[in-house]
C-alpha positions as CSV (number, residue, x, y, z in Angstrom):
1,X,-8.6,75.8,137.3
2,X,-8.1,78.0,134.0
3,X,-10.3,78.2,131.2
4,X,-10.4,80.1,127.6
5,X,-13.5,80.2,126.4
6,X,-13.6,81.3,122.9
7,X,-11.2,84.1,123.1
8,X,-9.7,86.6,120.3
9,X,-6.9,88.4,120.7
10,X,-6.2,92.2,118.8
11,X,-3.1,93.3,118.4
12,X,-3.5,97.8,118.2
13,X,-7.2,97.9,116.9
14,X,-6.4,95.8,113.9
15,X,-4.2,92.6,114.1
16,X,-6.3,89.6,115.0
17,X,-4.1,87.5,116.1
18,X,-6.1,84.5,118.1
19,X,-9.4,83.3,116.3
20,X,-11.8,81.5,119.0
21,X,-8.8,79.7,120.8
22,X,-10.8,77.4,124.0
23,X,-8.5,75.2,126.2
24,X,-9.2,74.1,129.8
25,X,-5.9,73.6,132.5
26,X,-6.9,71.8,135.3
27,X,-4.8,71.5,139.1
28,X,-1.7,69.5,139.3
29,X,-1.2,68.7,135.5
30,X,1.2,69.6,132.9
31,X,-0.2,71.0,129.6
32,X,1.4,71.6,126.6
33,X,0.7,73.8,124.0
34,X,2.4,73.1,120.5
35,X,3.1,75.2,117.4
36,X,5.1,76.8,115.1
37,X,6.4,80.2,114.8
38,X,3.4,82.7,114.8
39,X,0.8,80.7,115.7
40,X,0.2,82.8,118.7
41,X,1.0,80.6,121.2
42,X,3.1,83.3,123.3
43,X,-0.2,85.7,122.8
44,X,-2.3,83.4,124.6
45,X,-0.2,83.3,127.6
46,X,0.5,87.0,127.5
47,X,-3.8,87.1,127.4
48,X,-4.0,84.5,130.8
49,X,-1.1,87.1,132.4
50,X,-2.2,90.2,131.3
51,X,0.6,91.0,129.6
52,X,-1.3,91.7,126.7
53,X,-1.7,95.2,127.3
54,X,2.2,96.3,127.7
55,X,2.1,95.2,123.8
56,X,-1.2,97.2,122.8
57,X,-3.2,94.1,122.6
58,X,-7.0,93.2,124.1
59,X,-8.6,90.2,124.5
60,X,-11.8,91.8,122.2
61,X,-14.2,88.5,122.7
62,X,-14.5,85.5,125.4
63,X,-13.5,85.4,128.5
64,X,-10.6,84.1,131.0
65,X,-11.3,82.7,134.0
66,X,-8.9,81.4,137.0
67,X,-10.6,79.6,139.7
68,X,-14.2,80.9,138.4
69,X,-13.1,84.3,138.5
70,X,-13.0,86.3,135.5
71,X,-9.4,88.0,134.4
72,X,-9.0,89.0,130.9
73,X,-9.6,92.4,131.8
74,X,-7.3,92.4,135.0
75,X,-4.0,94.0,135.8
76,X,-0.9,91.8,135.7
77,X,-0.3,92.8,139.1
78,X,-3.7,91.7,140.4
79,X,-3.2,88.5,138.1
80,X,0.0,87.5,139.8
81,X,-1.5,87.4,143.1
82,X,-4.5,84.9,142.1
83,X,-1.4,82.5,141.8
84,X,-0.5,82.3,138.3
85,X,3.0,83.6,136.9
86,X,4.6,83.7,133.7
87,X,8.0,82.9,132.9
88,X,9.4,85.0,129.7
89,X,10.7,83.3,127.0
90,X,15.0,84.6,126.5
91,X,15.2,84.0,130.3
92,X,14.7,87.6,131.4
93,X,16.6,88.2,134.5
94,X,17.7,91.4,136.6
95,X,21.8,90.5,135.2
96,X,23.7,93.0,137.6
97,X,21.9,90.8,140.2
98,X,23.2,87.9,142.0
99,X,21.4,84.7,141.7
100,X,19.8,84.9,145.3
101,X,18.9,88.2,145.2
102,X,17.1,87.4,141.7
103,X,15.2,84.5,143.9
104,X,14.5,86.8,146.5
105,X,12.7,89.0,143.9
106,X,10.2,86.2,143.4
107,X,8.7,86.4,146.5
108,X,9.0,90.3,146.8
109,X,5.8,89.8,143.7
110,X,3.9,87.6,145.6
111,X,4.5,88.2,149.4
112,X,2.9,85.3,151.4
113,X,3.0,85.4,155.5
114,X,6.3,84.7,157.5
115,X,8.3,87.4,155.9
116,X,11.8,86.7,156.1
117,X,11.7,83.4,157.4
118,X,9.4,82.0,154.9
119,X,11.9,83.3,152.2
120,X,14.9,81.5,153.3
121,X,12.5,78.0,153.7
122,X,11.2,78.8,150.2
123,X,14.9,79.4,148.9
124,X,16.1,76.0,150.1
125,X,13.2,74.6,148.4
126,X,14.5,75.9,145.1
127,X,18.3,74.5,146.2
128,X,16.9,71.7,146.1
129,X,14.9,71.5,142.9
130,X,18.3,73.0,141.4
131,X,21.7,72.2,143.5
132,X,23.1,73.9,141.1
133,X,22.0,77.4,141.9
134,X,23.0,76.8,145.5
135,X,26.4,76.9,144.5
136,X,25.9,80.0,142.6
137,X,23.7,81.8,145.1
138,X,26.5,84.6,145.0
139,X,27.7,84.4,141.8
140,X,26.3,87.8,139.3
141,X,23.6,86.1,137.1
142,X,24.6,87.9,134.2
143,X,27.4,85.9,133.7
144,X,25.7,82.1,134.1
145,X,25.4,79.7,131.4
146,X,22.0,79.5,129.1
147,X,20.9,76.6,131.0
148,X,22.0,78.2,134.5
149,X,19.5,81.1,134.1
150,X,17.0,78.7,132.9
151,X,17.0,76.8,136.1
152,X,17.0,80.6,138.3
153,X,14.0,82.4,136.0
154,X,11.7,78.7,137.1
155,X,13.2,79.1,140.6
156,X,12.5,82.7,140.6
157,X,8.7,81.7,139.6
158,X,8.6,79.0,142.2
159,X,9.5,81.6,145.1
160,X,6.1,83.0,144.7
161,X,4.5,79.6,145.4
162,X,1.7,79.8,141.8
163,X,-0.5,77.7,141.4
164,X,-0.3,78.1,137.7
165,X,3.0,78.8,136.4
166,X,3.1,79.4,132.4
167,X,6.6,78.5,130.9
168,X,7.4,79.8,127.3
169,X,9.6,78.3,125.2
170,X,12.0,76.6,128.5
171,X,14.3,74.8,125.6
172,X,15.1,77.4,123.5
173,X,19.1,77.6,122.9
174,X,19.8,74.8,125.5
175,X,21.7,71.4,125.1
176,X,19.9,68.6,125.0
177,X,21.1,67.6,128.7
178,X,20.0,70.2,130.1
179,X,16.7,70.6,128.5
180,X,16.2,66.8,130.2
181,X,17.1,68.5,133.3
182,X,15.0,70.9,133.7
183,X,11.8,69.4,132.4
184,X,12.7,66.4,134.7
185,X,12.1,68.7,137.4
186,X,9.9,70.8,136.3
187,X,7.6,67.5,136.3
188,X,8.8,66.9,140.3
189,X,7.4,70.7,140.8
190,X,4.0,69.6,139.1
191,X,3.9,66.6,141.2
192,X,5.0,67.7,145.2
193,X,3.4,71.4,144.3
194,X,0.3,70.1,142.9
195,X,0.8,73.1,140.6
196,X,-0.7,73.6,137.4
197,X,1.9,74.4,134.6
198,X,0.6,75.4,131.5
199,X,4.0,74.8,128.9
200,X,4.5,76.6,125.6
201,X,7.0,74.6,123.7
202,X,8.4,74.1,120.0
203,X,10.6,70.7,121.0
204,X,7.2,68.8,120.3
205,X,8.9,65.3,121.8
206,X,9.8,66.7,124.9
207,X,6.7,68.6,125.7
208,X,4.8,65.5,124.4
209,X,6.9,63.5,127.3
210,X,6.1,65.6,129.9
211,X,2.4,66.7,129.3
212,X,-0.8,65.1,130.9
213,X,-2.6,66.9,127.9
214,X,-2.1,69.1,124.5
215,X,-3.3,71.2,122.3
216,X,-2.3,72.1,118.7
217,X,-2.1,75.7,117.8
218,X,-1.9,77.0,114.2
219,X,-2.9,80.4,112.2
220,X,-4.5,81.5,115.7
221,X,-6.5,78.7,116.4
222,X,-6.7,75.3,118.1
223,X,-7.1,72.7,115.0
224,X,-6.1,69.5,117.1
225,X,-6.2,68.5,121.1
226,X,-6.2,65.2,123.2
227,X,-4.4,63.1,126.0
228,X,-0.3,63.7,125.4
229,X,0.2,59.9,125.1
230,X,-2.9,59.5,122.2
231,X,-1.3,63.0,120.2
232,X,2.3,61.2,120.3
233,X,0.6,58.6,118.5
234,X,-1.0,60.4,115.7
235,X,-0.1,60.4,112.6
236,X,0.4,64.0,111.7
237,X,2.0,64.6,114.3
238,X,4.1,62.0,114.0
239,X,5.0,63.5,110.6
240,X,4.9,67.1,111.3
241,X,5.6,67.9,114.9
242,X,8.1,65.1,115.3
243,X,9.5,64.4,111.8
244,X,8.2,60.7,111.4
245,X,7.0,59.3,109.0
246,X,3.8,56.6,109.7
247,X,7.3,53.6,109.1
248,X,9.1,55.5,111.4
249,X,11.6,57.4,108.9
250,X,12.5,61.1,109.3
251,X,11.2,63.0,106.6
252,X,13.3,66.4,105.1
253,X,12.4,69.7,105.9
254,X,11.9,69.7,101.5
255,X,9.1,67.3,101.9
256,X,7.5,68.6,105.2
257,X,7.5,72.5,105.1
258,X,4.4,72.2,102.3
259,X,2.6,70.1,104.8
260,X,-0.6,72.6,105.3
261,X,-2.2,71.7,101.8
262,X,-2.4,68.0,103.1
263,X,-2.7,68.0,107.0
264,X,-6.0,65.9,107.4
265,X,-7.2,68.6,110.7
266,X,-7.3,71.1,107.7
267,X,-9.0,69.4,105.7
């Protein structure tokens, strides 16, 4: 469904950011894309959505294509209605708004035939995906918890039925609860949508759990990749992703934070 092919990414005519960064997301399955700080994982979404340019950035080689169509050089606008929809990492929302009329906004991006009608079948669908919100349909979004907006910003993206929906950094401030939550259902979306989620995510466990497939992204570039279940299983990132060593002890930050010089993918 989406493919990079080779891609690098400029920041204002001089910051390379992404260095040849290739991936593949195919229908219906979760992917994951790991990292730390920097490593420009939030730039390659921002490429695939086109937000690239609001931030004077270009993709200045490869290409981008969504369903065999070619898009690094579309508007976000025109990018939105292929299907494929971004949600902002710090849970962006329109605060003065009340919770439905932030859902109702979703499908206001993508409008799809039945007009009024279809909205209300499409909010219930998000009720059910998160009760929760139900009860707050009324309630002014500014003042819900962290994990509140959470759940409305995915059931805002849901209204406009994507078939690619791009999540960045869903976990970020949230209690571990929660953050369960949420990727429970956000793996129920996957499955009864058949929609492709492409997930940008520091808590390497969680998006290991949830992921068909992942990819490893460091300095701008992709240095490791495979099935989620054979990269939970790997050694480094066992020791660097999820703080294991290979008998199973957490290691300090002290012994880890020096780990380029010995990572065997950089060697």
């Amino acid at each position: 469904m989406l493919k990079l092919n080779n891609i690098e990414v400029v920041y204002s005519d001089v910051v390379l950011v992404l260095r040849g960064v290739s991936m593949e997301v195919s229908r219906g399955r979760i992917v994951s894309l790991l990292g730390a700080n920097g490593a420009g994982k939030t730039t390659t979404l921002r490429a695939i959505s086109g937000l690239l340019h609001a931030q004077e950035g270009e993709v200045t080689r490869g290409s981008i294509e969504f369903e065999g169509q070619r898009i690094d050089h579309m508007q976000p606008e025109d990018i939105v209605q292929l299907g494929i929809v971004q949600v902002l990492e710090g849970r962006r929302l329109f605060k003065h708004l009340t919770v439905e009329e932030n859902l109702v906004i979703g499908a206001v991006g993508r409008p799809l035939p039945g007009g009024n009608q279809r909205i209300q079948q499409d909010l219930e669908r998000v009720y059910t995906y998160f009760p929760r919100l139900k009860d707050l349909r009324r309630r002014t979004s500014g003042y819900l918890s962290g994990g509140e907006q959470q759940m409305l910003v995915v059931g805002r993206a849901l209204m406009a039925h994507p078939k690619l929906m791009m999540l960045d950094e869903p976990s970020l401030g949230l209690a571990p609860l929660i953050v369960q939550n949420i990727f429970e259902v956000v793996r129920q979306m996957s499955r009864d949508e058949d929609m492709a989620i492409l997930l940008v995510e520091q808590n390497a466990r969680i998006a290991l759990d949830v992921a068909d497939y992942a990819y490893v992204m460091e300095n701008g570039r992709i240095v490791l990749d495979g099935p989620a279940e054979q990269l939970k299983e790997n050694e480094d990132i066992k020791e660097f992703y999820l703080g294991l060593t290979q008998v199973g002890e957490r290691k300090s930050y002290r012994d880890v934070k020096h780990y380029k010089r010995r990572k065997r993918w950089l060697g």
